[in-house]
DSSP file (Angstrom, degrees, kcal/mol; ACC not computed):
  #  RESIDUE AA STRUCTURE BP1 BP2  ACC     N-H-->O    O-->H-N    N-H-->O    O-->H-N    TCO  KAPPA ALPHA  PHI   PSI    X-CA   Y-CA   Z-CA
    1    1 A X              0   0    0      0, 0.0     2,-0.2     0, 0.0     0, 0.0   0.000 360.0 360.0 360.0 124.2    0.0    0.0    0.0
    2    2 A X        -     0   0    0      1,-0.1     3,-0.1     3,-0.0     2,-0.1  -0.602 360.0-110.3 -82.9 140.4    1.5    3.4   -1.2
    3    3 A X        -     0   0    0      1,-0.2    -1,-0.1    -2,-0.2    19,-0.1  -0.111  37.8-105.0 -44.4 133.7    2.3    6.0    1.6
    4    4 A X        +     0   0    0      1,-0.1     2,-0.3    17,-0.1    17,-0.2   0.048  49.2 179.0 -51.7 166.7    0.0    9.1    1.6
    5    5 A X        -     0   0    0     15,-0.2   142,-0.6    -3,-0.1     2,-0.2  -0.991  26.7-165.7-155.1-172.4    1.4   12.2    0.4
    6    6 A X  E     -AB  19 146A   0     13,-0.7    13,-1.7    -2,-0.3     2,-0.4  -0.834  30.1-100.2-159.4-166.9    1.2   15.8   -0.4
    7    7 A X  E     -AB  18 145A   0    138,-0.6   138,-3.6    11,-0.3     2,-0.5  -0.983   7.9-158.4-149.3 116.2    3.2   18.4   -2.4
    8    8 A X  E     -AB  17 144A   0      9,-2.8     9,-1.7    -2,-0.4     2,-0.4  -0.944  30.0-169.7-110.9 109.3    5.7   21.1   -1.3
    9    9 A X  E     -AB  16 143A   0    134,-1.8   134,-2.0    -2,-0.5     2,-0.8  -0.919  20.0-171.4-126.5 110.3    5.4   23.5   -4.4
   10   10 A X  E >>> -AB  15 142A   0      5,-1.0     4,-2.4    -2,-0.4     3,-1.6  -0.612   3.3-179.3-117.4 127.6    7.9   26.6   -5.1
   11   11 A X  T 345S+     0   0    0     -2,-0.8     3,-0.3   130,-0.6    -1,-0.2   0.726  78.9  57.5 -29.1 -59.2    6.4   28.6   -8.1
   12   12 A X  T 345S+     0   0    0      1,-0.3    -1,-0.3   129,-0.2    -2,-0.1   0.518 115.7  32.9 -17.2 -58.7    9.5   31.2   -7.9
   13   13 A X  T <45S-     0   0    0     -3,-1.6    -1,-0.3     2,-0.1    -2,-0.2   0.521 108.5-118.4-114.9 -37.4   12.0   28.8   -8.3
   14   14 A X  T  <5S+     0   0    0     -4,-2.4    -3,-0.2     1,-0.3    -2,-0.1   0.245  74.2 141.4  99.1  -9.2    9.9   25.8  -11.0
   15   15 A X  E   < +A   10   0A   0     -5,-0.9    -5,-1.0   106,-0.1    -1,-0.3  -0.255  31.4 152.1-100.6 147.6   10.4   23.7   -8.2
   16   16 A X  E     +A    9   0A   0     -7,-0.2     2,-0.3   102,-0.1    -7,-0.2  -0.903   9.9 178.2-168.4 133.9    8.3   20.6   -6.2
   17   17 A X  E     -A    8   0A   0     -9,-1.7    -9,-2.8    -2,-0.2     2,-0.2  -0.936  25.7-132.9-123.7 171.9    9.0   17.6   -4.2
   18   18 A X  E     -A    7   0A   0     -2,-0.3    97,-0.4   -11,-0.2   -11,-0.3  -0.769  15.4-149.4-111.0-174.3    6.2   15.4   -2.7
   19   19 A X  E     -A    6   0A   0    -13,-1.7   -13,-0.7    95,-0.3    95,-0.3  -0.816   9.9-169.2-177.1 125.2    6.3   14.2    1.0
   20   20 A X  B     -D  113   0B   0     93,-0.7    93,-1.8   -15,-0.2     2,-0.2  -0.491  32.3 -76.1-155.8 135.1    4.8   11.0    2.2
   21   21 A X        -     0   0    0    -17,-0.2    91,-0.1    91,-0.2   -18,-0.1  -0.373  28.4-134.7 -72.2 141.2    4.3    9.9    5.9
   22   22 A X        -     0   0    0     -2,-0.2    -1,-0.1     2,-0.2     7,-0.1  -0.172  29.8-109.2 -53.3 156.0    6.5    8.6    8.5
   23   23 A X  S    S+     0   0    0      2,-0.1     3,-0.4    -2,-0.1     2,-0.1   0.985 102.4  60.8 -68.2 -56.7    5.6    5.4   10.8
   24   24 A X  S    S+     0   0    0      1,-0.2    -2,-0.2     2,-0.1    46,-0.0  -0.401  99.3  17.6 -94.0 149.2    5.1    7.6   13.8
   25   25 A X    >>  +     0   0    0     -2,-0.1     3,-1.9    -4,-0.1     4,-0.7   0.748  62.9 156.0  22.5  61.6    2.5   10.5   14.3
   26   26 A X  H 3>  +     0   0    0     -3,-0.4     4,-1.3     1,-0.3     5,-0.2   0.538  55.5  68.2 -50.4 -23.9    0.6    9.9   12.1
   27   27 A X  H 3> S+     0   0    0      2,-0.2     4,-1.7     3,-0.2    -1,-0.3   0.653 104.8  52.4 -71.8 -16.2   -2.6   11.5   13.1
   28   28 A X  H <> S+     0   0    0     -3,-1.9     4,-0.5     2,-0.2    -2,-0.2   0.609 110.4  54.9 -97.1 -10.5   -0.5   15.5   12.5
   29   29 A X  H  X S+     0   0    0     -4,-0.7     4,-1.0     2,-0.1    -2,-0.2   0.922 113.1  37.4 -87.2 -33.1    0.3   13.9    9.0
   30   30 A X  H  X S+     0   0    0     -4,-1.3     4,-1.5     2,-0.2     3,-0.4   0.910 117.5  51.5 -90.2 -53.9   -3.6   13.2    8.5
   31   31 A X  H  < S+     0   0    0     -4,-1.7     4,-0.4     1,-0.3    30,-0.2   0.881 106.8  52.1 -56.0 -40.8   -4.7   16.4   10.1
   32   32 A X  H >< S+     0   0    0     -4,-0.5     3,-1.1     1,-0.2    -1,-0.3   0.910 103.4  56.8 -91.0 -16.4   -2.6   18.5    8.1
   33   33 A X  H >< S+     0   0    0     -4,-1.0     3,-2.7    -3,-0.4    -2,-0.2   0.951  96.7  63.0 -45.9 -49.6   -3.7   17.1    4.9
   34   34 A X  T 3< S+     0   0    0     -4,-1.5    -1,-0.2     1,-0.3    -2,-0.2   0.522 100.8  56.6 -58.7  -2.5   -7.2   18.0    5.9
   35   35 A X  T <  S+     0   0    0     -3,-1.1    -1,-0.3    -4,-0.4     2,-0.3   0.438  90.5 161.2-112.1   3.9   -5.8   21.9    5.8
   36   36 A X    <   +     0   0    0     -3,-2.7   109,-0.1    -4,-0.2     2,-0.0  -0.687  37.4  39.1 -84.8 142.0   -4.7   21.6    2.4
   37   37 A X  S    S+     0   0    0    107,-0.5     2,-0.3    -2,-0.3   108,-0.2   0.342  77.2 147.3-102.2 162.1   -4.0   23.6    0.2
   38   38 A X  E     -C  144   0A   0    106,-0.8   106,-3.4    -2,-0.0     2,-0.3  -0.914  22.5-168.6-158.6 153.9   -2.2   26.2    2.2
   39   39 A X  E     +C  143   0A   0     -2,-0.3    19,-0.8   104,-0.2     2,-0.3  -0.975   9.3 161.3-158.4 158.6    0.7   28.5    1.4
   40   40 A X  E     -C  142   0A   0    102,-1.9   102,-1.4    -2,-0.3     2,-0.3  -0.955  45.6 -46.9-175.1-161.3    3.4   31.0    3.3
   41   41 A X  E     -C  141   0A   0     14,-0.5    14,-0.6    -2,-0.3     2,-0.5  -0.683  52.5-133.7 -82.0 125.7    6.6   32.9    3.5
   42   42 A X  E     +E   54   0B   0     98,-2.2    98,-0.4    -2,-0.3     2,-0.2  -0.908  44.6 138.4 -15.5  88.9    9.8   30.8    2.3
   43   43 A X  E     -E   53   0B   0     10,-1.7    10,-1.2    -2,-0.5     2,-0.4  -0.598  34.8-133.0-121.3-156.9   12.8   31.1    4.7
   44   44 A X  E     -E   52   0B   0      8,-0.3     2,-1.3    -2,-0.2     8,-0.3  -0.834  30.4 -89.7-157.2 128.6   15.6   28.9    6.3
   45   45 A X     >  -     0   0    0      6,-1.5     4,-0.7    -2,-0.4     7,-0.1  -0.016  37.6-175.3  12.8  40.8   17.2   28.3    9.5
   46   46 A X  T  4 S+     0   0    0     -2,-1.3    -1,-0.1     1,-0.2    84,-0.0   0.571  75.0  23.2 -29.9 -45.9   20.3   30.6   10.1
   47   47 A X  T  4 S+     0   0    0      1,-0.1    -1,-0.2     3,-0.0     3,-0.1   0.836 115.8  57.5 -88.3 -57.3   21.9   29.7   13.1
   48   48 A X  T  4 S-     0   0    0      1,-0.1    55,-1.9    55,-0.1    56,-1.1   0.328 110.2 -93.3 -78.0  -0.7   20.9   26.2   13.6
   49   49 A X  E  < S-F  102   0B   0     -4,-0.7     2,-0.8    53,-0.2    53,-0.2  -0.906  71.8 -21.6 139.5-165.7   22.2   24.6   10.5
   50   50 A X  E    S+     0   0B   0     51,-1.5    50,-1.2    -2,-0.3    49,-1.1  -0.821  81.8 131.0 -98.4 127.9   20.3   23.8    6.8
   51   51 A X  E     -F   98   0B   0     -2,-0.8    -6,-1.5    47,-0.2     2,-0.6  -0.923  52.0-134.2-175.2 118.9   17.0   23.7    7.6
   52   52 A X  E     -E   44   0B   0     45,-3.9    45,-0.4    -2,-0.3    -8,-0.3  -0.791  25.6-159.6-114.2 138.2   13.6   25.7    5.7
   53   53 A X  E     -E   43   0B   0    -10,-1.2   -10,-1.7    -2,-0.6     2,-0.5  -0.596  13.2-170.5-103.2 148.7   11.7   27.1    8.0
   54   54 A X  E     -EG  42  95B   0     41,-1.6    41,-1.5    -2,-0.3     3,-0.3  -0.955  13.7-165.6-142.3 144.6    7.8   28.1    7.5
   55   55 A X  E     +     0   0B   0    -14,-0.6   -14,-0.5    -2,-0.5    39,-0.2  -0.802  55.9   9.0-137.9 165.8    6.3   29.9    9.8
   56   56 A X  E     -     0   0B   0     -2,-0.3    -1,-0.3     1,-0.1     2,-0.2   0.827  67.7-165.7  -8.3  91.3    2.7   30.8   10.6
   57   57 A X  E     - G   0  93B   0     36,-3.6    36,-2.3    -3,-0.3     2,-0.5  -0.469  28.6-119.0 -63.2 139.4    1.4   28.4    8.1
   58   58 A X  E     - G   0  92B   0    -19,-0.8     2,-0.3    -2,-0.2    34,-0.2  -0.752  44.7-176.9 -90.4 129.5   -2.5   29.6    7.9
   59   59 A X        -     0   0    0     32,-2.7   -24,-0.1    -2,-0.5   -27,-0.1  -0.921  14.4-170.9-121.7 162.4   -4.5   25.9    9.2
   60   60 A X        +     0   0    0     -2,-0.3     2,-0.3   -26,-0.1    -1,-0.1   0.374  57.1  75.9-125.1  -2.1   -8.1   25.7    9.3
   61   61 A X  S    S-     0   0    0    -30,-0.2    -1,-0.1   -29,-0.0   -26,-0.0  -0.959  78.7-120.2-111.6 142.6   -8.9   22.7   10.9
   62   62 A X        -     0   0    0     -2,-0.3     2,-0.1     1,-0.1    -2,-0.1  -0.231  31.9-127.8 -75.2 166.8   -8.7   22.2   14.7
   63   63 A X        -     0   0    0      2,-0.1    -1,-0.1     1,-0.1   -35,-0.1  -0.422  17.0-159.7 -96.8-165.7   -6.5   19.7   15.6
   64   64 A X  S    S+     0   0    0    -37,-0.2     2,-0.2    -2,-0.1    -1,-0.1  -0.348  71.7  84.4-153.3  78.5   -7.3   16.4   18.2
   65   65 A X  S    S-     0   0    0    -37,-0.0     2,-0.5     5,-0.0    -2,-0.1  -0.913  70.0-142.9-165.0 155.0   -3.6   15.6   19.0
   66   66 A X    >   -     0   0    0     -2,-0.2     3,-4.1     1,-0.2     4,-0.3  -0.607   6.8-153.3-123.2  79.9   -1.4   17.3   21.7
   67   67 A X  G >  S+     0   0    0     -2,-0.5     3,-3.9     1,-0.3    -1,-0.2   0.692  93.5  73.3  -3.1 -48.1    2.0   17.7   20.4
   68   68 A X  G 3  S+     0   0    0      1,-0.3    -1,-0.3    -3,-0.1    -2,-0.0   0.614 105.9  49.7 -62.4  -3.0    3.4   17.6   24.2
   69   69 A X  G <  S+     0   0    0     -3,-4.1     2,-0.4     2,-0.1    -1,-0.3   0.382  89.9  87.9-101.3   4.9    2.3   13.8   23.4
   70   70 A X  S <  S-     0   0    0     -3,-3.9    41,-0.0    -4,-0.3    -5,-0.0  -0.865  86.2 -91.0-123.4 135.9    3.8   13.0   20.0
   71   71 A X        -     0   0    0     -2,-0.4    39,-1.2     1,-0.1     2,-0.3  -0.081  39.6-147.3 -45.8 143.9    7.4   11.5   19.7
   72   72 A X  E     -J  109   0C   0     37,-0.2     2,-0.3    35,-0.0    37,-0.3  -0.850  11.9-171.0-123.1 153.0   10.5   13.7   19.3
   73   73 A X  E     -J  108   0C   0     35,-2.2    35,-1.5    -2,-0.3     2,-0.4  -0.970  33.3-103.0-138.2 168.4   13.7   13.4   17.5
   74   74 A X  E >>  -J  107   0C   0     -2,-0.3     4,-1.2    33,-0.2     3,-1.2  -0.458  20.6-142.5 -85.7 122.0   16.6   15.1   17.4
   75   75 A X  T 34 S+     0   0    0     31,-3.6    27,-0.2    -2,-0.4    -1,-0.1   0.655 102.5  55.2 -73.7   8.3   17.4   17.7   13.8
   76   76 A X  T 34 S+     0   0    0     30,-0.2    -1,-0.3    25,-0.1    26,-0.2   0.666 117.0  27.1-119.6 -19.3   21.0   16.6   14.0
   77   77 A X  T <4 S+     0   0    0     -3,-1.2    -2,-0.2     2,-0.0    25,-0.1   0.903 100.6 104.0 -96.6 -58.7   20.7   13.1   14.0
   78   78 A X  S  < S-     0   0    0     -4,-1.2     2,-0.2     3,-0.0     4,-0.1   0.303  82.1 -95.7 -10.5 158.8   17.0   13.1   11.8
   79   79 A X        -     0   0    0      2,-0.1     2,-0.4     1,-0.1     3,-0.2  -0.385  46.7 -92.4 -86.1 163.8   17.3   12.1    7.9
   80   80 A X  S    S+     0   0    0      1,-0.3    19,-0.2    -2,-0.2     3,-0.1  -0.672 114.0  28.5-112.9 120.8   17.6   15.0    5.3
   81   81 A X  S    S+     0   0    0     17,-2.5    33,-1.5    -2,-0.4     2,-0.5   0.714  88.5 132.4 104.8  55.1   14.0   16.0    4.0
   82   82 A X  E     -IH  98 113B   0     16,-1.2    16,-0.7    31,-0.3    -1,-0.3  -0.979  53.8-126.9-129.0 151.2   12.0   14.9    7.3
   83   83 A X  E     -I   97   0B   0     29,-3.0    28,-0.7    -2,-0.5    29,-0.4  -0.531  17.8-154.0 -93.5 140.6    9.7   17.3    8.5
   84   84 A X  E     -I   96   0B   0     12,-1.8    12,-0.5    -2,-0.3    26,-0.1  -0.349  12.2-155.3-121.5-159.8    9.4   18.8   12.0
   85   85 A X  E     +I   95   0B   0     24,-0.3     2,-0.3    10,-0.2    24,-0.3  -0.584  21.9 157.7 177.8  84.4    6.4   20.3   13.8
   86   86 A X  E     -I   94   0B   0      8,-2.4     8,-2.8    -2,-0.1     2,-0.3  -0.995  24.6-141.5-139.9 155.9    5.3   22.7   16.4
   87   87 A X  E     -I   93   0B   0     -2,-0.3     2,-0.3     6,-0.2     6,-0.2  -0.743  21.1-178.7 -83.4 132.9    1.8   24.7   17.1
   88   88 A X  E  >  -I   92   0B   0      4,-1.5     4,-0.7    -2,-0.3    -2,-0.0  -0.879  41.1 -49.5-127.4-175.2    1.7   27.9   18.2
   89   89 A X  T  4 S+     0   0    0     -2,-0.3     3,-0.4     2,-0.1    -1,-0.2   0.206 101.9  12.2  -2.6 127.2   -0.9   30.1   19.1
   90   90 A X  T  4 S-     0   0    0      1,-0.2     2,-3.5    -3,-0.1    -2,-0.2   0.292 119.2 -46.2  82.7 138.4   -4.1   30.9   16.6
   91   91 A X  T  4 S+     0   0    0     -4,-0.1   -32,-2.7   -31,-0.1     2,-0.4  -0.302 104.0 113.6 -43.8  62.5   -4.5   28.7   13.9
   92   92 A X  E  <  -GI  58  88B   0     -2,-3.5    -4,-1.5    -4,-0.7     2,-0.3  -0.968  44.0-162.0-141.3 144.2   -1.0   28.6   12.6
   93   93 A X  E     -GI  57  87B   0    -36,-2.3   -36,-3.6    -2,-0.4     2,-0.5  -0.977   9.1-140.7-130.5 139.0    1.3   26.1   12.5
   94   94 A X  E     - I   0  86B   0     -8,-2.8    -8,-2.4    -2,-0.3     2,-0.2  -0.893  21.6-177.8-116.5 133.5    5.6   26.2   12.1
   95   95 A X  E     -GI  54  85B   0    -41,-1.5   -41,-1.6    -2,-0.5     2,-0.2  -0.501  14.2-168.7-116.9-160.0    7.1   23.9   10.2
   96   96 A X  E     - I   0  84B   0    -12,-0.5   -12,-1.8    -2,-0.2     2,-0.3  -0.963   4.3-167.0-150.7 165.2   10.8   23.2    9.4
   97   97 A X  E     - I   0  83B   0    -45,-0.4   -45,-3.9    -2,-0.2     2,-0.3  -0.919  20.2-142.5-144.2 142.8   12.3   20.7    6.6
   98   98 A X  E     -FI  51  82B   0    -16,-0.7   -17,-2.5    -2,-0.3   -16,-1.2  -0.887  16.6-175.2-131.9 143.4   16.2   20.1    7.1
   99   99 A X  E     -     0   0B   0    -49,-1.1     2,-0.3    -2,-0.3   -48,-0.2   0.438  69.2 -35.0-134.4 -34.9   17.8   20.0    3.2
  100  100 A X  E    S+     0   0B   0    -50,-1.2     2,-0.3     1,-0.1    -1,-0.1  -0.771 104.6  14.7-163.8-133.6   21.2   19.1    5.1
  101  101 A X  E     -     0   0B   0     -2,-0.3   -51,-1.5   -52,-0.1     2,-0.2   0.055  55.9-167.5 -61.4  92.1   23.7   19.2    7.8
  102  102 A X  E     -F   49   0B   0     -2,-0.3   -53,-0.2   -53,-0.2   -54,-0.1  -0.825   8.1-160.9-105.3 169.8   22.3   20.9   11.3
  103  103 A X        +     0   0    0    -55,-1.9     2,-0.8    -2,-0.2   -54,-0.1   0.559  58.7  59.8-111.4 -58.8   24.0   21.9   14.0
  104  104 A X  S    S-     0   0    0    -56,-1.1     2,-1.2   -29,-0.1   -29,-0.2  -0.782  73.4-118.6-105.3 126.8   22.5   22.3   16.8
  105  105 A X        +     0   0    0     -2,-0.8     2,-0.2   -29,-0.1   -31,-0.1  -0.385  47.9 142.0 -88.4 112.3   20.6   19.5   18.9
  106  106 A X        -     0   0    0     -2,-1.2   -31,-3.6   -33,-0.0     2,-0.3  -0.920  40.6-135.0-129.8 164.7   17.3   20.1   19.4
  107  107 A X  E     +J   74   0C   0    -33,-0.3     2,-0.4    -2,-0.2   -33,-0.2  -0.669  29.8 163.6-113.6 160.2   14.1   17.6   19.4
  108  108 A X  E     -J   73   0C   0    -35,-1.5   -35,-2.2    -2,-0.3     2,-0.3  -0.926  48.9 -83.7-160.4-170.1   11.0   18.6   17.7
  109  109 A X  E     -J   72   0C   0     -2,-0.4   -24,-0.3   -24,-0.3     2,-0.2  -0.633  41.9-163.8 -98.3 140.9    8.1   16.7   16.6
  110  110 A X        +     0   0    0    -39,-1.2   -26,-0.2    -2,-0.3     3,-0.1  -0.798  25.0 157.2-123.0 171.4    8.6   14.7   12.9
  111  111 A X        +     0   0    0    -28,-0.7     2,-0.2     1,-0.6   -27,-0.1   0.317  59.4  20.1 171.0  25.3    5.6   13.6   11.4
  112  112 A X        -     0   0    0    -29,-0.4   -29,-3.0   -91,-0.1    -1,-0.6  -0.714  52.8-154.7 160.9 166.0    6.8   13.3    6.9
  113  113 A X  B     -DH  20  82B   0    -93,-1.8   -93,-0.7   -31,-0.3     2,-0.5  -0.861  27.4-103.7-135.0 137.9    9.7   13.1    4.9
  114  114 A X        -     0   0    0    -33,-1.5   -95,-0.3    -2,-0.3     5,-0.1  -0.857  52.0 -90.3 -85.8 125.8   10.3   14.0    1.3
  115  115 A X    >>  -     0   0    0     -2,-0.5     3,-3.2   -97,-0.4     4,-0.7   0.146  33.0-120.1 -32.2 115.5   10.5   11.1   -1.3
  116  116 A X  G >4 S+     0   0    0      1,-0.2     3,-0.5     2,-0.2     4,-0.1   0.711 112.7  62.0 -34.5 -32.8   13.9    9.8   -1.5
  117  117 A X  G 34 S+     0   0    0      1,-0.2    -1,-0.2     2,-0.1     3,-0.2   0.553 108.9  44.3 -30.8 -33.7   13.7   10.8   -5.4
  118  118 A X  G X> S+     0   0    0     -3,-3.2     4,-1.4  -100,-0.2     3,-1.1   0.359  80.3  92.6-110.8 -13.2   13.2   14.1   -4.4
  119  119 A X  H <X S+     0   0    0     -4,-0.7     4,-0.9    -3,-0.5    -1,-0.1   0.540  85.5  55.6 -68.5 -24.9   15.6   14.7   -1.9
  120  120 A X  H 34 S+     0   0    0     -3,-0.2    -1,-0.2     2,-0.2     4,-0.2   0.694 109.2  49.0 -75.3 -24.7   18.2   16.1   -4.4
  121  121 A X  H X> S+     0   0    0     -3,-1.1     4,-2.3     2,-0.2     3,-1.5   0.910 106.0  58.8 -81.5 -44.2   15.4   18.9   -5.7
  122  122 A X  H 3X S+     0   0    0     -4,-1.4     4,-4.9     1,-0.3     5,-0.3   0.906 112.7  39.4 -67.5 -32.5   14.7   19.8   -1.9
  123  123 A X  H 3X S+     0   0    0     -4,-0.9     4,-1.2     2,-0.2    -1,-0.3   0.746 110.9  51.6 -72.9 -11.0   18.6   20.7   -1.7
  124  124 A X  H <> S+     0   0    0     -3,-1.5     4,-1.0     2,-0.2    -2,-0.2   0.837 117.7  48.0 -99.6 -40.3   18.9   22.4   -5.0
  125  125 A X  H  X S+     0   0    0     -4,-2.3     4,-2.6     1,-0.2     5,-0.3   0.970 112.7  45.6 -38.3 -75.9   15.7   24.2   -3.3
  126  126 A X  H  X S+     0   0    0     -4,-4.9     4,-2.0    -5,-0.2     5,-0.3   0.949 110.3  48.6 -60.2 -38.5   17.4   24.8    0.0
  127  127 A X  H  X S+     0   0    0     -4,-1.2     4,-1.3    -5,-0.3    -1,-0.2   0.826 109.1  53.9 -80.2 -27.9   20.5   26.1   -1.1
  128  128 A X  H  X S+     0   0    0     -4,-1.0     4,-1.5    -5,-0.2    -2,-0.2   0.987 115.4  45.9 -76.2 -48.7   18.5   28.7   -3.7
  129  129 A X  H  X S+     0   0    0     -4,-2.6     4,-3.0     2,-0.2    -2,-0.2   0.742 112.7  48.0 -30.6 -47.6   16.4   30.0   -0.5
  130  130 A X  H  < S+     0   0    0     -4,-2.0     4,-0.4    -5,-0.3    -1,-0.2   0.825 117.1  40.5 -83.1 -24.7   19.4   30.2    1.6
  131  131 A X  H  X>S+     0   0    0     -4,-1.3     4,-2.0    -5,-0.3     5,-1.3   0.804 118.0  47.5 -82.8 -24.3   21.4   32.1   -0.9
  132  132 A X  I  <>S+     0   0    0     -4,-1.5     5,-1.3     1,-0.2    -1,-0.2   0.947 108.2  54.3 -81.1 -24.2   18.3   34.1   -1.8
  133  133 A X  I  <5S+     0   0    0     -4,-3.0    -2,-0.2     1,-0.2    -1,-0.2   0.484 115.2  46.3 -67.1  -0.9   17.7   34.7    2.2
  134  134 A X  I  45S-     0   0    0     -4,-0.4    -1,-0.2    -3,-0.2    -2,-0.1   0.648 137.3  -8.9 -88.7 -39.1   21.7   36.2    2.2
  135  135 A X  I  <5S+     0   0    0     -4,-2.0    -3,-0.2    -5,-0.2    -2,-0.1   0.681 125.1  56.6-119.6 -45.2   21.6   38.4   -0.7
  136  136 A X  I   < -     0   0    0     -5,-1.3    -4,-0.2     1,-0.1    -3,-0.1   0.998  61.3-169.0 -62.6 -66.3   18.7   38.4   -2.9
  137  137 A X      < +     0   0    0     -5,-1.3     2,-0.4     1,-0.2    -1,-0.1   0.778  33.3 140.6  72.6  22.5   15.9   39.2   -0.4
  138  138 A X        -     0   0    0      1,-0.1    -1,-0.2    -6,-0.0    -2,-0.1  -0.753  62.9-100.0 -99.8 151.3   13.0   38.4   -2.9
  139  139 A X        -     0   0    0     -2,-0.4     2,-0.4     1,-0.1    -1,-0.1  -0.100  36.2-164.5 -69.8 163.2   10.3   36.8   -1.4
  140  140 A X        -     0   0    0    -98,-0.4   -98,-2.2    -3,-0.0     2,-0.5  -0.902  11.4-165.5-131.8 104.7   10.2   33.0   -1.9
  141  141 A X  E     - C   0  41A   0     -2,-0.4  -130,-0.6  -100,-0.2     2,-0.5  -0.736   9.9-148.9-129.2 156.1    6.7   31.0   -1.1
  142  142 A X  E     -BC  10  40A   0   -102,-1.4  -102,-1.9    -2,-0.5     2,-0.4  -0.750   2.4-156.9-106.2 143.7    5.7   27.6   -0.7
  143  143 A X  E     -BC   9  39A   0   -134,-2.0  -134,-1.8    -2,-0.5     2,-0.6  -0.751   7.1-151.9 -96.1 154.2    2.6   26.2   -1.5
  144  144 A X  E     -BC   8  38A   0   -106,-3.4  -106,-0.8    -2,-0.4     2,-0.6  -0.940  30.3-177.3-125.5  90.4    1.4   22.7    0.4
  145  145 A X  E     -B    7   0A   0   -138,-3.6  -138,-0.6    -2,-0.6  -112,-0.1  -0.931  28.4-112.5-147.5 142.1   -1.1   20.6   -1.9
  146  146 A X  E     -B    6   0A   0     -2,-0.6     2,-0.7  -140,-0.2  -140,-0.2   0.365  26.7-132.6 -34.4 144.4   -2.9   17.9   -2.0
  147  147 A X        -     0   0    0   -142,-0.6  -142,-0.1     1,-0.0    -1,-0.1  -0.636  23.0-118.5-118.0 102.7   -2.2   15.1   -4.1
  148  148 A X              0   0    0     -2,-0.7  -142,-0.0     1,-0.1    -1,-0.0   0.378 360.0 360.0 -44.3 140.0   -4.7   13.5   -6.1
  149  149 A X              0   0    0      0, 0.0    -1,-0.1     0, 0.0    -2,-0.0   0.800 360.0 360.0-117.7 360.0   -5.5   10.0   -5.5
């Protein structure tokens, strides 16, 4: 049985990978399908390593999962296009996708991955983001959609 997915799309750039659940938390991979499609600001990580951050993602469905409950792993050990997770406030969600090497150990919530195929476009990605987030400083946004089944 093929793994669920969805589609991390940036226009800007021509660029797309999909990204398919993980064995564990599943219910934040099913929930955030149900918010699709959904779109925001395109940055990355400075400090902590290579890592593209989105931050208050607009969600529209509540959830019925408590993060403070859902298994964590670590961004320095995690695999290269796996997805991290936190709620904040409002109906917004941040997420993060790590394209290569971090730095600093911290745990976050994982809960999808980008298709091993694809894993070479999410760096070709991350590295046009980071370069545009040093110099360029035109906005970059990602779209999140559904993938027909």
């Amino acid at each position: 049985m093929a793994k669920k997915q969805f589609v991390m799309k940036w226009s800007a750039l021509n660029k797309q990978v999909r990204v398919e659940s993980i064995d564990h938390n599943q219910k934040i991979f099913d929930w955030f399908l149900k918010n699709l499609p959904t779109a925001c600001l395109q940055t990355v990580t400075v400090v902590a390593g290579k890592s593209l951050f989105m931050l208050n993602l607009p969600m529209s469905q509540e959830c019925d999962w408590f993060q403070e409950e859902c298994p964590l792993e670590d961004v320095v050990e995690m695999p290269e296009g796996r997805m991290t997770f936190f709620m904040t406030t409002g109906n917004v969600a941040n997420l993060s996708c790590k394209f290569d090497r971090m730095t600093e150990p911290m745990s976050y919530v994982t809960w999808a991955e980008v298709v091993e195929e694809d894993k070479p476009i999410l760096r070709e990605v991350g590295n046009q983001v980071w370069e545009n987030t040093m110099g360029g400083k035109t906005p970059i946004y990602v779209e999140f959609l559904g993938v027909e089944e």
